[in-house]
C-alpha positions in Angstrom: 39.6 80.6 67.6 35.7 80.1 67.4 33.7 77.5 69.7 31.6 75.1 67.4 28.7 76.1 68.8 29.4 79.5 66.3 28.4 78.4 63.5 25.2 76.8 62.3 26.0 73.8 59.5 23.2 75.5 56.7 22.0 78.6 58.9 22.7 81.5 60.1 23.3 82.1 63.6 20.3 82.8 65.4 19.9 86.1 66.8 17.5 85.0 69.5 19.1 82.0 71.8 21.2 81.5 74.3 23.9 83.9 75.6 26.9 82.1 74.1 24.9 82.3 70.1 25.3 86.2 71.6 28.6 86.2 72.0 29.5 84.3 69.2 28.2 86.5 66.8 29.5 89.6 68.7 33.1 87.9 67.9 31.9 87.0 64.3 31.1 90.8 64.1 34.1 92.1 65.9 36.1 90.6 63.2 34.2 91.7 60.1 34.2 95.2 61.2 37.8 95.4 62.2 38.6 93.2 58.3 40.3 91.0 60.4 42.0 88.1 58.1 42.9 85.8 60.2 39.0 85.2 60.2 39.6 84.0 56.9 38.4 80.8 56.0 37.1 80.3 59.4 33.4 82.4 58.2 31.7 84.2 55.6 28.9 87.0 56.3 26.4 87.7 54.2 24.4 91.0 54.0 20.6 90.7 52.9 19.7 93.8 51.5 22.3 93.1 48.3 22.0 89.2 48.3 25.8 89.1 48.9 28.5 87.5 50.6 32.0 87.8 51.4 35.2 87.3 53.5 35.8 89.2 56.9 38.0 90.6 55.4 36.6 92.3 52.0 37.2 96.0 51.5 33.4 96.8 51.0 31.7 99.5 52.6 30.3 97.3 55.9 26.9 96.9 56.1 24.4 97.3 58.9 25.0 95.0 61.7 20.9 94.0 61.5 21.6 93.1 57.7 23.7 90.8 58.2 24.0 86.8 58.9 27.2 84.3 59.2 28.0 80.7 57.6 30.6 78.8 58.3 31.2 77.9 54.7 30.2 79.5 51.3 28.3 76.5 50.4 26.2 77.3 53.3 25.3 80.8 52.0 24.8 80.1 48.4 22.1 77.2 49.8 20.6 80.2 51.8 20.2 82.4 48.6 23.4 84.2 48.2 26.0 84.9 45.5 29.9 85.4 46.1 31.1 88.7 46.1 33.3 89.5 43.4 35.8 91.7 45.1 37.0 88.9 47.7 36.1 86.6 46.2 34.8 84.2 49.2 34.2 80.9 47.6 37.8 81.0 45.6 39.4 81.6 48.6 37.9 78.8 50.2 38.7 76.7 47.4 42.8 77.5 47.6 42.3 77.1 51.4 41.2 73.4 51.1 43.6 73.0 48.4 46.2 73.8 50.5 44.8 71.3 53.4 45.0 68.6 51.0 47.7 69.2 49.6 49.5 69.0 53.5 47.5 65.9 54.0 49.1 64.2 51.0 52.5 65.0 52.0 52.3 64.0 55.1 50.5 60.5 53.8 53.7 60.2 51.4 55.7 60.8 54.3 54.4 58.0 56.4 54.4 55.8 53.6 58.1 56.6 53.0 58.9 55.6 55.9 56.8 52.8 55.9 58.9 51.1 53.3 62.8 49.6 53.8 64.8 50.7 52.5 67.5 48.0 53.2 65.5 44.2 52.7 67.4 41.3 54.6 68.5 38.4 53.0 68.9 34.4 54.1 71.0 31.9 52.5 69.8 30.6 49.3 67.4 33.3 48.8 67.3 36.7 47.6 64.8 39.8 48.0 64.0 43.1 46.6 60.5 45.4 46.8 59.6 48.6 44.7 56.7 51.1 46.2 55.6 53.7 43.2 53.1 55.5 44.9 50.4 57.1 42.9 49.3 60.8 42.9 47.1 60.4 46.2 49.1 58.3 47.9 47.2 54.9 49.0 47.5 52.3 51.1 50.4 49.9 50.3 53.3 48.5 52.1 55.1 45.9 52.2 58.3 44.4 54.5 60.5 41.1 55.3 61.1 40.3 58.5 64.3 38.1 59.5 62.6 35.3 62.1 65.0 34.1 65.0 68.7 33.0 64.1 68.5 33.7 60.7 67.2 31.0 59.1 63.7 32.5 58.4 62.4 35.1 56.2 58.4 36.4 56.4 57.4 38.3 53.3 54.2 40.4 53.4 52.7 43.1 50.9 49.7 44.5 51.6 46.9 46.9 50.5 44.7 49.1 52.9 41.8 50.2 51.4 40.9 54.1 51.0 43.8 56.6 50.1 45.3 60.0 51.7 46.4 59.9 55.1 44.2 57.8 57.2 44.8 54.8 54.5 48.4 55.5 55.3 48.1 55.7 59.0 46.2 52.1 58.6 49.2 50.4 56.8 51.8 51.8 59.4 49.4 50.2 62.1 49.0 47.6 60.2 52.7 46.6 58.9 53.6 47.2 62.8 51.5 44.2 64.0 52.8 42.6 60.9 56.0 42.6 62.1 55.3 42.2 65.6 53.3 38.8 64.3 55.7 37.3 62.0 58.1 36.5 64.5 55.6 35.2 67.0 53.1 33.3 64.5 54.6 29.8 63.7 53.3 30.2 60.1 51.8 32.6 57.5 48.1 31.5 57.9 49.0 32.3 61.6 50.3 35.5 60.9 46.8 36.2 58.2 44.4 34.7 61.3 46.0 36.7 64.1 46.2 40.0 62.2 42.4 39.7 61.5 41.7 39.8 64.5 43.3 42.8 65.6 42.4 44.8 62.6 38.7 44.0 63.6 39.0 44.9 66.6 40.3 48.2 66.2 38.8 49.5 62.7 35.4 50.7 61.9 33.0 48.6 59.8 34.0 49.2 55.8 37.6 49.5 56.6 39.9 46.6 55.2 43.0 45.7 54.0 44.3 43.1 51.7 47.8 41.2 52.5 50.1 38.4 50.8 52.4 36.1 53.1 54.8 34.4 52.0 57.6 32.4 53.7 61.0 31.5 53.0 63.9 29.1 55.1 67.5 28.9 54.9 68.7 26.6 52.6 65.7 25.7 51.5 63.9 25.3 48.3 60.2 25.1 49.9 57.7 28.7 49.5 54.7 28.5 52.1 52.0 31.3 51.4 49.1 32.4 52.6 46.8 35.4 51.3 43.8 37.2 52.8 42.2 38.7 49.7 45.0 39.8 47.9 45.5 39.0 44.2 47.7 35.4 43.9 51.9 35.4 43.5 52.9 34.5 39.8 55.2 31.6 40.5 58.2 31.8 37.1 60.7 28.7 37.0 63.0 28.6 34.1 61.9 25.9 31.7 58.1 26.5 32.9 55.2 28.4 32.0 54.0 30.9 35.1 51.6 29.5 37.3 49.8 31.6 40.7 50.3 30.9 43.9 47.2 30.5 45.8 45.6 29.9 49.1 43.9 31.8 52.1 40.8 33.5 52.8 39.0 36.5 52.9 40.7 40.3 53.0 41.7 41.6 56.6 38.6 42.4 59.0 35.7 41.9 56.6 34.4 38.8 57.5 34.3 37.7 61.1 36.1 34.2 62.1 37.5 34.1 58.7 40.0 31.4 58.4 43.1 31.0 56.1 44.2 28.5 54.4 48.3 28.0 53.0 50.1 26.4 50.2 53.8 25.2 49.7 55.7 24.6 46.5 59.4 24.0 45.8 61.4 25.9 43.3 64.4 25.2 41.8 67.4 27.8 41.2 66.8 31.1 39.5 62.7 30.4 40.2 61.2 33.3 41.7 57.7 34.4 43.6 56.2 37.5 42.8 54.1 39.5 44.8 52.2 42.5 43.2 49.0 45.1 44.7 46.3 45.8 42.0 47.9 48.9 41.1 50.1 46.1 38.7 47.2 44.8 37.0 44.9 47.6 37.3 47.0 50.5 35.3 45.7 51.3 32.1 47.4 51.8 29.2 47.0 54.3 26.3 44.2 53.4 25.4 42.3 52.8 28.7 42.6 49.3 28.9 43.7 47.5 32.3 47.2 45.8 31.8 45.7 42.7 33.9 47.2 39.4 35.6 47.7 38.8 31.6 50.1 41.0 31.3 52.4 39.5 34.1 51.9 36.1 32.9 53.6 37.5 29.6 56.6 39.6 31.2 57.4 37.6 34.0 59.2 34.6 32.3 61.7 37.8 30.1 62.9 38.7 33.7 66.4 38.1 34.5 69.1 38.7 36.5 69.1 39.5 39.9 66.1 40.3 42.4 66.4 44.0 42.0 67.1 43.6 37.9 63.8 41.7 38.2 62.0 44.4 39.9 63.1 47.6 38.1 62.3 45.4 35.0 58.8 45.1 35.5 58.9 48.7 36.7 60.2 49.6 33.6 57.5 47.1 31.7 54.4 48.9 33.8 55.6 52.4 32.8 56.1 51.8 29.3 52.7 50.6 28.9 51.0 52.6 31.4 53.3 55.7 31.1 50.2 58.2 33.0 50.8 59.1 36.8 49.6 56.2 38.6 45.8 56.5 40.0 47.0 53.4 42.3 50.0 53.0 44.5 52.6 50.1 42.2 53.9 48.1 44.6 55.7 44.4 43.8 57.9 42.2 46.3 59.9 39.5 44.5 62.2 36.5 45.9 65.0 35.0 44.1 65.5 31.2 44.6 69.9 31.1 44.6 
């Protein structure tokens, strides 16, 4: 509707300048004259004989066009001296109006992450999988996935954390859970996948921007877990006859150190052992009284869970909620695999 050049970021227009300020303001004016609404939002004017300003479209009597000035936001006014006007109420307006941009910008964030997580999780012989995503009241940056590698006989876990909420941490975990899959079939192993993934998030991402991811792989048959992790908090390994124990090797988070290296560690497990993956929205949810649940708090639960992978999962769901029963401030995401 209006060319940038409109509107100064803390000033009014200037009266004196080049032809397009002119015409600028001639539209500006245009519209408060006619109380057009669908300036709304876009402007404020302010008039300087009352010390006043207000929307387009307010019903006031319209001052003389020498009187008045434009902003592009009712911050900008009040800095310049002026109050709200309490008829239309300018700055509450604006308020809803950004209220209502966020709000959009959240859904569509929940959106992508929706889709962002399976909702089917494949399966190899002797092992079984299941994931939870709770996401939190601004919507974050988790995801997690397991890919099915060549003929079957392979199974890439990874849960990650992108750092930053709303929609461009979302937009970051799609990207990133893309290359994830793209990389898990063609790495040979999970510090691979870490290594080649750091890479191409540095490549692409501006300085600050980072994510945090678990790997973890599983084979056919097999009773041997190989996992790798860049940044992310440690697996809780829980064997029946055992106390817990983390699972723990790797490097830095994603595209925050350049030529980070990874390193990996293998374990076997015996039947009904599992590996459990978790974000920081586990161990950082408080509790009633404020207090962080903590990697303590897994270390007690995880050896009551039973059952089947998903039993596991919505058990510890269940667990996290009771305890931290507030709206998460952190997406709550876990991965867990069964040993059969």
């Amino acid at each position: 509707m209006l060319s940038d050049t409109a509107l100064s970021e803390n000033a009014p227009f200037a009266v004196a300048g080049a032809g397009g300020a002119h015409r600028a303001e001639s539209e500006l004016w245009r519209a408060v004259l006619a109380r057009d609404r669908s300036f709304d939002g876009h402007f404020v004017f302010a008039v300087r004989s009352t010390g006043i300003y207000c929307r387009p479209s307010c019903p006031a009597k319209r001052p003389r066009r020498d009187r008045a000035s434009f902003y592009r936001r009712p911050a900008d006014a009040e800095r310049a001296g002026f109050r709200a006007c309490l008829r239309c109420e300018p700055r509450l307006f604006a308020e809803a109006q950004d209220k209502r941009r966020l709000d959009g910008e959240l859904a569509l964030a929940r959106a992508v992450q929706e889709r962002l997580t399976p909702t089917r999780v494949p399966a190899i012989a002797g092992w079984e999988v299941a994931g939870l995503l709770e996401p939190s009241r601004e919507v974050g940056g988790d995801f997690f996935d397991v890919v099915k590698v060549g003929p079957g006989d392979r199974l890439v876990l990874g849960l990650g954390d992108v750092s930053g909420k709303g929609v461009g941490a979302a937009l970051l975990a799609a990207s990133l859970q893309a290359a994830f899959r793209l990389l898990a079939e063609r790495e040979s192993s999970p510090a691979h996948i870490l290594a080649a993934l750091d890479h191409d998030l540095r490549d692409r991402t501006p300085p600050g921007v980072y994510a945090t991811l678990a790997v973890v792989e599983l084979r056919a048959a097999s009773s041997r877990v190989c996992a790798s992790l860049a940044g992310h908090p440690p697996p809780l390994v829980l064997e029946p006859g055992r106390g817990p124990r983390w699972l723990g090797a790797g490097g830095p988070p994603l595209a925050l150190v350049p030529g980070a290296t990874f390193g990996e560690c293998s374990i076997d497990l015996e039947p009904e052992a599992s590996v459990l993956l978790y974000t920081d929205g586990i161990t950082e949810a408080e509790d009633v009284r404020g207090r962080e649940l903590g990697r303590r708090f897994l270390r007690r639960v995880g050896p009551s869970l039973a059952g089947s992978a998903g039993a596991r999962v919505e058990a510890l769901r269940r667990a996290v909620s009771r305890l931290a029963p507030s709206a998460p401030a952190d997406d709550r995401s876990v991965l867990l695999a069964r040993r059969l």
